[in-house]
C-alpha positions as CSV (number, residue, x, y, z in Angstrom):
1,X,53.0,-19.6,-68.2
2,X,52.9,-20.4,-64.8
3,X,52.7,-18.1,-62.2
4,X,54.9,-18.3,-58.8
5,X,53.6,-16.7,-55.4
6,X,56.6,-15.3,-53.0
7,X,55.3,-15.7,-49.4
8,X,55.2,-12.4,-47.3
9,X,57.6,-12.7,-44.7
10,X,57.8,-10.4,-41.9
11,X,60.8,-7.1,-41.7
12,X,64.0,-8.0,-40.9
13,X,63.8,-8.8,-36.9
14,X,60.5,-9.1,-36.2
15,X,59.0,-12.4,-36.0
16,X,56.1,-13.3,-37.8
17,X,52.2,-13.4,-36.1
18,X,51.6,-17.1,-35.2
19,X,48.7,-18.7,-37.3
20,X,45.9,-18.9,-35.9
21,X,42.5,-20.4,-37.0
22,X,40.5,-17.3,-35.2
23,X,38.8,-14.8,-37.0
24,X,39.2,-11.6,-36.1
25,X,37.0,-10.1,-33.2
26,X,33.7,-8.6,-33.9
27,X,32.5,-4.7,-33.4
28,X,30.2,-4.7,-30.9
29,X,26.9,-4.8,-32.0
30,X,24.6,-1.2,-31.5
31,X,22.5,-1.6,-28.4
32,X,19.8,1.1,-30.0
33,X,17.0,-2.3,-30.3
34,X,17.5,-2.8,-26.6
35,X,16.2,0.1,-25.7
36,X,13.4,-0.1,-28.3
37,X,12.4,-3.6,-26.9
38,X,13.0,-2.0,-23.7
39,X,9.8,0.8,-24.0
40,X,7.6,-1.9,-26.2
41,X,8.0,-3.7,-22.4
42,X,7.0,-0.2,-20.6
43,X,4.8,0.8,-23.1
44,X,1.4,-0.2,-21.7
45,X,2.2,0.6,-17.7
46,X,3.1,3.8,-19.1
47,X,0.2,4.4,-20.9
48,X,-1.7,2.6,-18.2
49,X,-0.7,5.3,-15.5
50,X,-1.0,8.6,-18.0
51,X,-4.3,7.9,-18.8
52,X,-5.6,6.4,-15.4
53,X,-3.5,8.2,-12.7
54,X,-1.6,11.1,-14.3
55,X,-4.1,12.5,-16.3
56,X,-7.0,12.1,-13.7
57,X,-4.8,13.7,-11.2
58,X,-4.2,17.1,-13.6
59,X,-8.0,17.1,-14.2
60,X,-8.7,16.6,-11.0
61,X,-6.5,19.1,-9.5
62,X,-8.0,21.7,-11.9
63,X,-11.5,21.1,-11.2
64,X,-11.1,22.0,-7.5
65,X,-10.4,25.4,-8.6
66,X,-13.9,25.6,-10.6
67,X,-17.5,25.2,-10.2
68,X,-18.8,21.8,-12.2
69,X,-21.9,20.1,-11.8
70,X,-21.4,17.1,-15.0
71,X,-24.6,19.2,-16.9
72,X,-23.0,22.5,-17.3
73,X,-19.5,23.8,-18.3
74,X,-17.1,24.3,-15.6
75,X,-16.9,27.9,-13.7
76,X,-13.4,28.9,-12.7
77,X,-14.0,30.2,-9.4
78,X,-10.1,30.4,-7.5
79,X,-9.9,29.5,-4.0
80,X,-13.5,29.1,-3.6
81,X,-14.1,25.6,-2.9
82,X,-10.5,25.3,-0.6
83,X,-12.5,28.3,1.4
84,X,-16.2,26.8,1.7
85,X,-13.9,23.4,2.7
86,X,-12.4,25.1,5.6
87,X,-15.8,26.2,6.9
88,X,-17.5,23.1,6.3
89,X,-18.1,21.3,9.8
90,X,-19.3,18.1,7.7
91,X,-15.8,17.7,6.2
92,X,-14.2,18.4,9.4
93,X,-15.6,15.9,11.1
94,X,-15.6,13.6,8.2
95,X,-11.6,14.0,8.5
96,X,-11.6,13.3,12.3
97,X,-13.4,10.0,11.6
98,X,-11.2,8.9,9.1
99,X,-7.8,9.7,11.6
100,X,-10.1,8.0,14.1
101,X,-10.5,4.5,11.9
102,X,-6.6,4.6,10.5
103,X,-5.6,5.0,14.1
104,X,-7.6,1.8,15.3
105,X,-6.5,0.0,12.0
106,X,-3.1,0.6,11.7
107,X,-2.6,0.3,15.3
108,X,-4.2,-3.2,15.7
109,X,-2.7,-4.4,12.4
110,X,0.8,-3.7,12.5
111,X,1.4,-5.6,16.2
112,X,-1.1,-8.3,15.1
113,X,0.8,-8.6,11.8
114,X,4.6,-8.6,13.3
115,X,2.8,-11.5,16.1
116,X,2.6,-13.2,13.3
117,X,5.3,-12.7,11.3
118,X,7.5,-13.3,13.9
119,X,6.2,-16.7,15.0
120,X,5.8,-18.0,11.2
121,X,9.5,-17.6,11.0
122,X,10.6,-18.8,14.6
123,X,8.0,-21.9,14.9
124,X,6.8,-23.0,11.4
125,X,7.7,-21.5,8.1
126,X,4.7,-24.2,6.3
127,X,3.8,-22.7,3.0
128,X,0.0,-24.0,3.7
129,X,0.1,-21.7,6.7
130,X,0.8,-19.1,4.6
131,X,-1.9,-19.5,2.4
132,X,-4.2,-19.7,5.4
133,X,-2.9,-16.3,6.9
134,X,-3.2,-14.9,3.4
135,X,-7.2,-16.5,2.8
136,X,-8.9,-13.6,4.4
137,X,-7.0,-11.0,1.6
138,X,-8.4,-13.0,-1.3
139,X,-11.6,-11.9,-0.2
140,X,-13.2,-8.3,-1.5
141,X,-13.9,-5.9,0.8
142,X,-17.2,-6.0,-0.6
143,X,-17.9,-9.4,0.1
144,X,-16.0,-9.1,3.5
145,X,-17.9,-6.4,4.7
146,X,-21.3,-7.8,3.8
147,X,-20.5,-11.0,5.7
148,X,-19.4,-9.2,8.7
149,X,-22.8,-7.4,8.3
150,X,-24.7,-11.0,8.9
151,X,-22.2,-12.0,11.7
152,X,-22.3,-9.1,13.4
153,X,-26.3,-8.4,13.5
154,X,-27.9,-7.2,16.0
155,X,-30.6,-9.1,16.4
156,X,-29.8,-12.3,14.2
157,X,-25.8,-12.1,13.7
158,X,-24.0,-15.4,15.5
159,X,-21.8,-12.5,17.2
160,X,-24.8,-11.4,19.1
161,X,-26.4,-15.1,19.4
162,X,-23.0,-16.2,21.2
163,X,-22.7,-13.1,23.1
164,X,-26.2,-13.9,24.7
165,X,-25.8,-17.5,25.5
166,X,-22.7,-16.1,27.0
167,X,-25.1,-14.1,29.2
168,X,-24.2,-10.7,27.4
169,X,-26.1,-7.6,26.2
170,X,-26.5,-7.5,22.3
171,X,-24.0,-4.9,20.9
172,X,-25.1,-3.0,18.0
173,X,-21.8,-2.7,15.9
174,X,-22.7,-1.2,13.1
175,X,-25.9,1.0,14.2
176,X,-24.4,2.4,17.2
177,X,-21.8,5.5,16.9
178,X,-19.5,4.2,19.7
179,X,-19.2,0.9,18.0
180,X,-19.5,1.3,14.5
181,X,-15.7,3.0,13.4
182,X,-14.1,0.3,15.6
183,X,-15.9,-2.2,14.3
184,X,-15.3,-1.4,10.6
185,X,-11.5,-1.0,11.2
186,X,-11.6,-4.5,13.3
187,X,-13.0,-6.1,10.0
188,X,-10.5,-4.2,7.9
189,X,-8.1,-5.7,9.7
190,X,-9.0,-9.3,9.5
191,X,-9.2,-8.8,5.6
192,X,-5.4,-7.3,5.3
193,X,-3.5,-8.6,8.6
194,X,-2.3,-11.7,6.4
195,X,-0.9,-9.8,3.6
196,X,0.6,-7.2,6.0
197,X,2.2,-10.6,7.9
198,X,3.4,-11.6,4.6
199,X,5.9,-8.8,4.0
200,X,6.9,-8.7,7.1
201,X,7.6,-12.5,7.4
202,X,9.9,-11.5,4.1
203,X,11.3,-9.0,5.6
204,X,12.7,-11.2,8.9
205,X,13.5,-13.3,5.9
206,X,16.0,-11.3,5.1
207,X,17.7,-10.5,8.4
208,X,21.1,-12.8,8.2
209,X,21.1,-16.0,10.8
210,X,24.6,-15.1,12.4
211,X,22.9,-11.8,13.9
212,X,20.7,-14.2,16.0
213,X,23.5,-16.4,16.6
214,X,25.7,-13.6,18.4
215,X,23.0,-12.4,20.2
216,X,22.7,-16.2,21.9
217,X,25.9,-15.8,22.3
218,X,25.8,-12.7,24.3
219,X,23.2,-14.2,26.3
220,X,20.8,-12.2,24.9
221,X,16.6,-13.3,25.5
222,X,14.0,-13.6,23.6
223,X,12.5,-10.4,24.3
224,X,16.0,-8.3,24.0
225,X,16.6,-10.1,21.3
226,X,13.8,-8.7,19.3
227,X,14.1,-5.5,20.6
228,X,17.8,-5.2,20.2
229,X,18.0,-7.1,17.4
230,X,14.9,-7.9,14.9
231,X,13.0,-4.0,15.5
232,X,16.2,-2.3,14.2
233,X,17.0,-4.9,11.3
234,X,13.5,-4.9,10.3
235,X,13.0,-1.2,10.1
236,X,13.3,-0.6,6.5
237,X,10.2,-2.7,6.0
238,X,8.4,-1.8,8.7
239,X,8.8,1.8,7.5
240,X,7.4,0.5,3.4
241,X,4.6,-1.2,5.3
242,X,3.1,1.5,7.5
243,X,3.5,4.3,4.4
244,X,1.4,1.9,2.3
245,X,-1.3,0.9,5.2
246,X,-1.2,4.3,6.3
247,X,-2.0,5.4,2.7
248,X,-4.7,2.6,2.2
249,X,-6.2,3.2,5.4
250,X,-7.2,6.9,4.5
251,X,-9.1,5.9,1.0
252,X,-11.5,3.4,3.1
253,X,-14.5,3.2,1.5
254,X,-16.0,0.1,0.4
255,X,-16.7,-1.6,3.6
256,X,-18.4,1.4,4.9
257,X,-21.0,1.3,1.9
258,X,-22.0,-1.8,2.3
259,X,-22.2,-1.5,6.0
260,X,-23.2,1.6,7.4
261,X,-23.1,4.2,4.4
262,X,-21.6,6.4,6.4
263,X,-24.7,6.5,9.2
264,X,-25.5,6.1,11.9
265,X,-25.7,9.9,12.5
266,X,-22.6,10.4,10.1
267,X,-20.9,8.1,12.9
268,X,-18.9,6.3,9.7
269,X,-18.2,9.4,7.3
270,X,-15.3,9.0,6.1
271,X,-13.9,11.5,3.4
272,X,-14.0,8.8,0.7
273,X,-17.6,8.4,1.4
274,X,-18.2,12.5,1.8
275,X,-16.3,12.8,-1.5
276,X,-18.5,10.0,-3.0
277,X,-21.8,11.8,-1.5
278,X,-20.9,15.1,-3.6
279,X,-19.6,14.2,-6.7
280,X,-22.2,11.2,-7.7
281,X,-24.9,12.5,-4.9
282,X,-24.9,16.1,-5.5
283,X,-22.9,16.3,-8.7
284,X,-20.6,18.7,-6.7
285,X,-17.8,17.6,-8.9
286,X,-15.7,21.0,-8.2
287,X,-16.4,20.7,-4.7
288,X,-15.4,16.5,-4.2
289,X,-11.9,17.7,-7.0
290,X,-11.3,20.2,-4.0
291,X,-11.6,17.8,-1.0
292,X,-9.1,15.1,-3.2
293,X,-6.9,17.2,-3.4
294,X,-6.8,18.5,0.1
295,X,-6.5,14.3,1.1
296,X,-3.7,14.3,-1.5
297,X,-1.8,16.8,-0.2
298,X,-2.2,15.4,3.6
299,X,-1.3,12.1,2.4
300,X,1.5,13.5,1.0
301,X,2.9,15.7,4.2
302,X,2.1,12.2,6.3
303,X,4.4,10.0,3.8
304,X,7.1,12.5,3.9
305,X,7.4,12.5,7.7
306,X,6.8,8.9,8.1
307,X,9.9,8.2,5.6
308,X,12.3,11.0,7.6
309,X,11.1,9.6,11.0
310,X,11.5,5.9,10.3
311,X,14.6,6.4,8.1
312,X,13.1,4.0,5.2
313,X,15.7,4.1,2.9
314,X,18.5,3.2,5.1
315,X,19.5,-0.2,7.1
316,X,21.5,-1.0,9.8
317,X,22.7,-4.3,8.1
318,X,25.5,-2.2,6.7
């Protein structure tokens, strides 16, 4: 028997859906292996920083309130440290030679580095010049400061050798105490003035060309120009820049290890190297925890003013 099929046909005054050879759309598909790939990604920089930064920080902050010497357990003892820290001359003046060194160092880098930022992008923007500027950064402070050492000898250093066939008096610049901060924040600053010139040669990158081209024609110069125009546009950066020298600045250490170790006199004492001196010196590890901590906390109040007083996180490109 055979067997007949009626076609549907659509209600009385309707018309029927045109065929079409598209399937039907798709449910969107759950986005819950996203966000799985998405912490396998941030898995190790998040362990990275509990176990290296947060953690150390916590242990670290809870050690200044004790007594701990590495042999024996650790003594809770309050306030004790924070109080022998405010009557300890050595720290005090370890502090004032640090504000002395960030001083000379941030000071000399930030105009050296926009001087160069600002000429990269207005006479040559050469990618080999770059690399040039940024040479002296690929170097270690380590290494940098020992060679400085050698240049910069007294008696044997080709600093000294040129400055007598110049018919100069031999400077001591790292054994004397009126030359030896300078002179360590001078070196700092040949190591880090490329990579400070660097983000500021990005940041002028970013500064839109018609700006420039009103100002010419306004009949602006040079000099108001950058005043008027690049200073306020670069801003933002400049701000990001001087927190993160600023920061770096205060954890010197290296260079004056391998130069001075923090002689002559205590002329080069910085709090990295006083911190250094009673935790792996004196195993005065409650002590040192105390001192971090106070450096953290200055650190802390000198970012947050910076940022207000700079206005980082705003721009006048809007």
């Amino acid at each position: 028997m055979a067997i007949t099929t009626t076609p549907r046909t659509a209600p009385t005054g309707q018309a029927a859906p045109p065929a079409t050879g598209r399937s039907a759309p798709r449910a969107p598909r759950p986005r819950g292996g996203d966000g799985l790939v998405a912490l396998l990604f941030i898995a190790p920089a998040a362990i990275g920083f509990l176990v290296f930064l947060a953690w150390p920080t916590l242990r670290g902050i809870y050690l200044s309130f004790t007594s701990y010497n590495l042999l024996t357990p650790e003594k809770w003892i309050g306030f004790g440290n924070y109080i022998r820290m405010a009557n300890d001359p050595i720290f005090w003046h370890s502090l004032g030679v640090t504000v002395e060194y960030v001083v000379i160092n941030i000071g000399v880098q930030t105009v050296v580095a926009l001087l160069i930022a600002v000429l990269m992008q207005r006479l040559t923007r050469s990618t080999f010049l770059r690399g040039v500027v940024l040479a002296p950064y690929l170097v270690s402070n380590v290494v940098a400061g020992i060679v400085w050492l050698w240049i910069l000898d007294t008696q044997l250093g080709i600093g000294n050798q040129l400055l007598g066939a110049l018919g100069l008096e031999h400077i001591p610049f790292f054994a004397s105490e009126t030359w030896s901060i300078p002179t360590i924040a001078l070196v700092n600053v040949w190591r880090h003035v490329g990579y400070t010139a660097l983000l500021l040669f990005a940041g002028l990158q970013a500064i839109p060309s018609h700006v420039y081209e009103a100002a010419r024609v306004d009949g602006a110069s040079e000099w108001r120009t950058f005043w008027s125009v690049t200073m306020p546009l670069l801003r933002p950066v400049l701000a990001v820049v001087l927190i993160i020298t600023v920061i770096g600045s205060f954890q010197v250490f290296d260079t004056v290890a391998v130069t001075t170790n923090g002689g002559p006199a205590n002329a080069t004492n910085v709090l990295q190297k006083y911190i250094y001196d009673l935790a792996f010196g004196r195993f005065q590890f409650g002590y040192a925890s105390a001192i971090s901590v106070a450096l953290l906390v200055v650190l802390s109040v000198i970012t947050i003013i910076q940022y207000r007083l700079t206005r980082a996180g705003t721009t006048d490109l809007d």
